[in-house]
BAPA-479302 format. One record per residue: residue number from 1; residue in three letters; x, y, z of N, C-alpha, C in turn. Coordinates in steps of 0.001 Angstrom, whole numbers, plus 500000, padded with zeros to 6 digits. Example, Ala and Ser with C-alpha at 12.3 -4.5 7.8 and 13.67 -1.06 7.14 Angstrom:
// residues 2
SITE  pos  code     n_u     n_v     n_w    ca_u    ca_v    ca_w     c_u     c_v     c_w
SITE    1   ALA  513190  494310  507800  512300  495500  507800  513200  496700  507800
SITE    2   SER  512850  497750  507080  513670  498940  507140  512900  500030  507870
***
This chain:
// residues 185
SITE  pos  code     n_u     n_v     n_w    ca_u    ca_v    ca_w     c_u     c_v     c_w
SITE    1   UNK  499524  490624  473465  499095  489564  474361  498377  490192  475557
SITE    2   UNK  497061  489737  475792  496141  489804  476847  497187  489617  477869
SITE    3   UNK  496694  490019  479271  496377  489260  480624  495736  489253  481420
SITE    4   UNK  495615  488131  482379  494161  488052  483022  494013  489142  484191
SITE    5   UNK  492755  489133  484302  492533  489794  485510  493248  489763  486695
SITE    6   UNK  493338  488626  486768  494032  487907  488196  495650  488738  488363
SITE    7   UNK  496282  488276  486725  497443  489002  486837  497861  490112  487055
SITE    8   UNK  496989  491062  486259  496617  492483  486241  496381  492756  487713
SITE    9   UNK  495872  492840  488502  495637  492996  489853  496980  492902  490858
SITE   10   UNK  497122  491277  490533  499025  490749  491156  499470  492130  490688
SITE   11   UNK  499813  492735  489995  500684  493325  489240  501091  494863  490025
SITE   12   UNK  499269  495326  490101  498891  496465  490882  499373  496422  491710
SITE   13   UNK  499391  494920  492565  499655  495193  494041  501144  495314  494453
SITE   14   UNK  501892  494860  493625  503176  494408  493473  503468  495923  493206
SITE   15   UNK  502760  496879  492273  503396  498265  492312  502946  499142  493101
SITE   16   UNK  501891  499003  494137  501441  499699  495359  502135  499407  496056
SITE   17   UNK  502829  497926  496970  503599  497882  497661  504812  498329  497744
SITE   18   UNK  505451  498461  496070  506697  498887  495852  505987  500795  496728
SITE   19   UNK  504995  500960  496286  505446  502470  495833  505021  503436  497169
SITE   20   UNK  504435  502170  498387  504207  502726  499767  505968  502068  500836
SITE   21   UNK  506553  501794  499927  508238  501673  500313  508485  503202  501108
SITE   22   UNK  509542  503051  501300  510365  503957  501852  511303  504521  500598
SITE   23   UNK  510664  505787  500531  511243  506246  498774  512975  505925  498725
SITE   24   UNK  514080  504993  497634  514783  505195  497709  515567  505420  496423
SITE   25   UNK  516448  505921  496253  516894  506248  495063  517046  505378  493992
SITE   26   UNK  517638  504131  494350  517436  502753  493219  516483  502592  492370
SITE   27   UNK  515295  502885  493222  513973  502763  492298  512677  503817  492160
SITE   28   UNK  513172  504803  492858  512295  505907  493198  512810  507255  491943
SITE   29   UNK  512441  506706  491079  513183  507125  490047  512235  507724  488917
SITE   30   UNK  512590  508344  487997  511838  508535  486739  510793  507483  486107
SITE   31   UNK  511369  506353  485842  511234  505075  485159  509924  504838  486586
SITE   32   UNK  509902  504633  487552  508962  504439  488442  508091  505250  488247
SITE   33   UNK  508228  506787  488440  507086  507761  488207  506187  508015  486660
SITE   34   UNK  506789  506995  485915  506217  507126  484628  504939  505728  484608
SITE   35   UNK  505464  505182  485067  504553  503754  485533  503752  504391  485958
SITE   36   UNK  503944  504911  487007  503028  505802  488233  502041  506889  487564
SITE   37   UNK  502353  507439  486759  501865  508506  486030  500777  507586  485179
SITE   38   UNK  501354  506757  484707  500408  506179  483655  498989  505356  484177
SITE   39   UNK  499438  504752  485387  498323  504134  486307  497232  505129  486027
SITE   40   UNK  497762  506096  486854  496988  507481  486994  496022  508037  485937
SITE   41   UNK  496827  508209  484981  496231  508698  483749  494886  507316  483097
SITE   42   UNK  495464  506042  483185  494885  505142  482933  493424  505141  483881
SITE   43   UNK  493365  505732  484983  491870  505986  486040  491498  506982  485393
SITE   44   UNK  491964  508115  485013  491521  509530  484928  491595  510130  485617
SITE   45   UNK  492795  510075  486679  493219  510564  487998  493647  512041  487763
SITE   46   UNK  493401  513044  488022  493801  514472  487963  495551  514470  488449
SITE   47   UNK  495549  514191  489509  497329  514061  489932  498153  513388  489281
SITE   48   UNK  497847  513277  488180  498990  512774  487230  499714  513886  486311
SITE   49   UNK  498744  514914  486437  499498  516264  485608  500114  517528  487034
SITE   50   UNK  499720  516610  487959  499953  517550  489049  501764  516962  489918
SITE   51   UNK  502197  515849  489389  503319  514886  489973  504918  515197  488927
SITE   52   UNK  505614  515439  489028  506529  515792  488723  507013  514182  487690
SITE   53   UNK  507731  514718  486675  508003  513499  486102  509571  513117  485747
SITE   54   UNK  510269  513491  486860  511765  513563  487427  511132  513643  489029
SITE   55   UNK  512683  512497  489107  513083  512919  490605  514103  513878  491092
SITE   56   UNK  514008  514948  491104  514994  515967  491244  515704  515337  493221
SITE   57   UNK  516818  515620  493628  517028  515406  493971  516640  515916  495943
SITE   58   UNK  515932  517499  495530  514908  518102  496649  513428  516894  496694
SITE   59   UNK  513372  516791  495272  511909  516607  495782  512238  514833  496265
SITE   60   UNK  512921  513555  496252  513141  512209  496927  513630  512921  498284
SITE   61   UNK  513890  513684  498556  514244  514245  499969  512851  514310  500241
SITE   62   UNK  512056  515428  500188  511317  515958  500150  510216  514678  500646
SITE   63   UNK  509964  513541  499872  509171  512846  499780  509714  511739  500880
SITE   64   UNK  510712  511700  500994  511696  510872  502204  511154  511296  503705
SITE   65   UNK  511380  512238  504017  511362  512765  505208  509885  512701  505356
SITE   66   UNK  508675  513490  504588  507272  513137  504961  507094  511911  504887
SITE   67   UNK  507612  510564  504405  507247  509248  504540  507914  508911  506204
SITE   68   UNK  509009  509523  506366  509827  509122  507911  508706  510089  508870
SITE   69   UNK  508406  510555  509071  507261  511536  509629  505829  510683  509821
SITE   70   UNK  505613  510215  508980  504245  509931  508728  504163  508275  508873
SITE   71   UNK  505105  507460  508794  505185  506374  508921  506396  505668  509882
SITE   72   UNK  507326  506589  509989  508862  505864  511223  508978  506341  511928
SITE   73   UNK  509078  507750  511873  509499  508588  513538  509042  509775  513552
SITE   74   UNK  508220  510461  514048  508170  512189  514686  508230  512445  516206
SITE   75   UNK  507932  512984  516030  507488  513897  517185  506217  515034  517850
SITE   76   UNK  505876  514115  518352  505418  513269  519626  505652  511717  519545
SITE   77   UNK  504574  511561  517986  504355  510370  517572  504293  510210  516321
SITE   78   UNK  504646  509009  515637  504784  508883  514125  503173  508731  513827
SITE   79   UNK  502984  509594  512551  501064  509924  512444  500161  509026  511923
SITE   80   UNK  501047  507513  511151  499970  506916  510730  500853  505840  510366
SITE   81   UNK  501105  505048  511754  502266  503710  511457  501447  502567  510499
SITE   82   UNK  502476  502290  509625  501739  501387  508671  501092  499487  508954
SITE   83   UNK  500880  499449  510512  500606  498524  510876  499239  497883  511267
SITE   84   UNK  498587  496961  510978  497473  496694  511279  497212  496492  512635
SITE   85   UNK  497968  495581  513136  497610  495684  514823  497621  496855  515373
SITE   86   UNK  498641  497890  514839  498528  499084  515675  496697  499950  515911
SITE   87   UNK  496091  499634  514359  494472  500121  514442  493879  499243  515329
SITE   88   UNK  494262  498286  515640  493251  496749  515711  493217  496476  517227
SITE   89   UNK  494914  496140  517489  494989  495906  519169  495623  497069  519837
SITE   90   UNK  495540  497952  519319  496825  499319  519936  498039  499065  520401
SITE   91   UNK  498701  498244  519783  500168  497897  519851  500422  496775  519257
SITE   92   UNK  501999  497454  518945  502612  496344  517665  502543  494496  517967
SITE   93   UNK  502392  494096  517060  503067  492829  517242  501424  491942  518083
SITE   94   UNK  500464  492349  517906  499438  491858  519163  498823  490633  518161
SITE   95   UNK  497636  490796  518391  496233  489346  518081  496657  489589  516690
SITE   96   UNK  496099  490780  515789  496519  491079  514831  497380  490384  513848
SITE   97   UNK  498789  490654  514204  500041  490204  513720  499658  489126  513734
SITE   98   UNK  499318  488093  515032  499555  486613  514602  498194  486331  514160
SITE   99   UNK  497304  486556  513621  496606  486045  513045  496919  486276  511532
SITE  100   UNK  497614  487494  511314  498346  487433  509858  499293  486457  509357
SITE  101   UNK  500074  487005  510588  501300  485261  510379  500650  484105  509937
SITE  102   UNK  499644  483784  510608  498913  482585  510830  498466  482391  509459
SITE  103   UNK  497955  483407  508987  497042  483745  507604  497931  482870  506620
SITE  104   UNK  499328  483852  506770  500404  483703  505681  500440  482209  505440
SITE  105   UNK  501233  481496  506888  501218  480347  506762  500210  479372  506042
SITE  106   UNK  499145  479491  506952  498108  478436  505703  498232  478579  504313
SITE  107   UNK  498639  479906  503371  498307  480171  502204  500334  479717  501849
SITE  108   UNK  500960  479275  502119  502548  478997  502116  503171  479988  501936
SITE  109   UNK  503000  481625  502145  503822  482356  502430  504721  482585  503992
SITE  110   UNK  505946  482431  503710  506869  482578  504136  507098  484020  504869
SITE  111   UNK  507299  484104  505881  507575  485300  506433  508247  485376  507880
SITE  112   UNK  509402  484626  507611  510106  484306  508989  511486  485448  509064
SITE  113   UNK  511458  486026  508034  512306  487122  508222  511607  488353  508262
SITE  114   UNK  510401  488713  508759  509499  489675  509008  509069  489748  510018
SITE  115   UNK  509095  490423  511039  508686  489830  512402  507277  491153  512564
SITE  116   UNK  506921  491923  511698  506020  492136  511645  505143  491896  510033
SITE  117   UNK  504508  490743  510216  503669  490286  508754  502200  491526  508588
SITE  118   UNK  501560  492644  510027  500892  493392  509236  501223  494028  508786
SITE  119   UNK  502734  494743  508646  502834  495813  507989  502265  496093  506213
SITE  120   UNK  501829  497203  506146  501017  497131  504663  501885  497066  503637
SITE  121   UNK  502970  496643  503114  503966  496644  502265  503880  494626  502202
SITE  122   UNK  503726  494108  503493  504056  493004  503309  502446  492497  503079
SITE  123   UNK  502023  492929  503857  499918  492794  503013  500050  493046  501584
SITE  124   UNK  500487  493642  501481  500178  494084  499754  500530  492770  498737
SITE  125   UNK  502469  492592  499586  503238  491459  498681  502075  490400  498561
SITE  126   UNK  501562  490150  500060  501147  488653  500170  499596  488701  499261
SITE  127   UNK  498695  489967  498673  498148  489645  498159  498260  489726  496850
SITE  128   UNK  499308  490063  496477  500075  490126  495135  500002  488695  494355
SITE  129   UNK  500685  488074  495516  500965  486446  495619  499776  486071  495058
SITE  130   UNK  498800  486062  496027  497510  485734  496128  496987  485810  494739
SITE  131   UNK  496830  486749  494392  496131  486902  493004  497115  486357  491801
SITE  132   UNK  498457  486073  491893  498989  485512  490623  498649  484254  490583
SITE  133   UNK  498108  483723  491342  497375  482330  491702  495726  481753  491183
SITE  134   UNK  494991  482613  491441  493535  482734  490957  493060  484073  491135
SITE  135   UNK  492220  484704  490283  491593  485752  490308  490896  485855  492002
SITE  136   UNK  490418  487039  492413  489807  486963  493392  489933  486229  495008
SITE  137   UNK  491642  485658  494695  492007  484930  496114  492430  485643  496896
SITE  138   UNK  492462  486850  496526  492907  488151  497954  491974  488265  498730
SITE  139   UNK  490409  488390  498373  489225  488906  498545  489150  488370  500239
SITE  140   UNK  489072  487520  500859  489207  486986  502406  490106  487780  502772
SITE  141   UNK  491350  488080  502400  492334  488399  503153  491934  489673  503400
SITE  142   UNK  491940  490108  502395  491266  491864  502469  490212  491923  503496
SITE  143   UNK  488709  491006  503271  487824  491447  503981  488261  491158  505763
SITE  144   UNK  489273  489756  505870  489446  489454  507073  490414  490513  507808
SITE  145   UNK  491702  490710  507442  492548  491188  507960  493290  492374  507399
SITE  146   UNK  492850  492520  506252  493632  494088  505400  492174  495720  505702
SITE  147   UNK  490955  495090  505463  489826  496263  505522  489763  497041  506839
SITE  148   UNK  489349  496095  507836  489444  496683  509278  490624  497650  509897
SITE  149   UNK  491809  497785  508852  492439  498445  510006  492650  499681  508719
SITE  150   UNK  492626  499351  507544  493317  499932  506879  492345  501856  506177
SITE  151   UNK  491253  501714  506504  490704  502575  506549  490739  503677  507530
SITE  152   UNK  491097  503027  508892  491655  504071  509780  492743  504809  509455
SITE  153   UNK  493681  503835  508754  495557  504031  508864  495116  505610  507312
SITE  154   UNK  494127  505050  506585  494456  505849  505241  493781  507265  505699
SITE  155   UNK  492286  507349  506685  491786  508550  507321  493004  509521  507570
SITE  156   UNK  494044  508579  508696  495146  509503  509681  496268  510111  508436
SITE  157   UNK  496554  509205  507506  497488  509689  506656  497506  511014  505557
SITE  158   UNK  495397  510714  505431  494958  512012  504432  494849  513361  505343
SITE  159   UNK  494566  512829  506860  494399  514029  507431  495806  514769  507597
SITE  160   UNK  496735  513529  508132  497844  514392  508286  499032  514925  507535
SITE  161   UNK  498601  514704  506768  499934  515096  505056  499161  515586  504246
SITE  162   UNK  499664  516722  503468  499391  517336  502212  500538  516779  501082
SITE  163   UNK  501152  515962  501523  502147  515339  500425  501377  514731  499190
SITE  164   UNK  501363  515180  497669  500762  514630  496856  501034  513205  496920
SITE  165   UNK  502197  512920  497035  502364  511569  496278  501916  510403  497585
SITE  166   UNK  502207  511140  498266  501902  509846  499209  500410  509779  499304
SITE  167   UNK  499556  510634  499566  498215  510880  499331  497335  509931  498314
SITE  168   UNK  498519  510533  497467  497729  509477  495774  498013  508041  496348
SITE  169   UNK  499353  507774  496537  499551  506766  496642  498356  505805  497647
SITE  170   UNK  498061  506453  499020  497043  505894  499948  495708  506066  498908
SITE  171   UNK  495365  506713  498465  493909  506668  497794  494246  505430  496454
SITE  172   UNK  495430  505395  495541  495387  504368  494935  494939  502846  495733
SITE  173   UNK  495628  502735  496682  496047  501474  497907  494258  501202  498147
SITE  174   UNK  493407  502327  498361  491804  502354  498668  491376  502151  497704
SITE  175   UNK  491507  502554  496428  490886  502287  495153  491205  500812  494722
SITE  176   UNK  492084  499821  494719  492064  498558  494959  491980  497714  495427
SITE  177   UNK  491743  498026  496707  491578  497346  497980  490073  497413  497957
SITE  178   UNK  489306  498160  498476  488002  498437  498788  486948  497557  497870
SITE  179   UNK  485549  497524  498593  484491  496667  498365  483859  497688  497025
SITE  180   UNK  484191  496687  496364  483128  497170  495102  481685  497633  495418
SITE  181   UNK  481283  498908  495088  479974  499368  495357  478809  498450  494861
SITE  182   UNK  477566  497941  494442  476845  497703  493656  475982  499080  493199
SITE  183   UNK  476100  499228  491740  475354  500765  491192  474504  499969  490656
SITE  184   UNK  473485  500705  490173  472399  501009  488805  473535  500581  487582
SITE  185   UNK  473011  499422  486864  473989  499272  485693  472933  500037  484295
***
């Protein structure tokens, strides 16, 4: 059995959001990295022979702590908080946020137990949503409120981590997100 585009996409996004989580053992697992692997392999992605296919118990550490670094806490400053207002208005929670909220609402997502709706985990869900609905209904959201910030957030993250997986993971997040080029067909 086929599925549509639309779904196929929902699907992506639903496993990008899972997989820019906060790695945890429940699901940060073998069974995840084989999905993960296969995405990969399915692009022709080189880092799929380069990603371990166990979670040994160094390397979810390993991958834990550069996600807490790079996205929750360091020192000075955490290097590439996963928030849109933070690119947009330079602090949490600003124009940003409520114009996402705002977003959500019109489209009937719910997000009253989120008190930050840019974070990119909950962008992702909501265009997940989006697309199990009609093909191509993310496409506003992206160009309005996911593109503008999110190219900065993925610059700071490639510059500042050599972590494979998270790396892949931000360049996957760009490879579905981003404006289709027009080529020479």
């Amino acid at each position: 059995m086929s599925t549509s585009p639309s779904v196929q996409l929902s699907e992506i996004y639903k496993f990008l959001a899972q997989a820019i989580r906060y790695p945890e053992k429940d699901w940060y697992n073998a069974d995840f990295l084989s999905v993960y692997s296969t995405l990969l392999e399915g692009l022709g992605w080189p880092e799929k022979d380069q990603l371990p296919t166990d979670v040994s118990e160094q390397f979810l550490e390993d991958v834990q702590v550069e996600y807490t670094r790079l996205f929750i806490n360091a020192v000075p400053h955490v290097v590439a908080p996963p928030y849109g207002s933070i690119f947009i208005d330079g602090g949490l929670n600003g124009v940003t946020a409520d114009r996402t909220r705002e977003y959500y609402r019109e489209h009937g997502f719910d997000i009253t137990s989120n008190e930050f709706p840019d974070h990119i985990v909950t962008e992702l869900d909501f265009m997940a949503l989006l697309e199990e609905g009609q093909a191509g209904s993310s496409e506003e959201f992206l160009a309005r409120l996911f593109r503008p910030w999110f190219d900065k957030f993925k610059k700071q993250v490639l510059a500042g981590s050599d972590d494979l997986y998270i790396t892949t993971t931000i360049k996957l997040i760009d490879f579905f997100t981003c404006v289709e080029e027009e080529g020479d067909d």
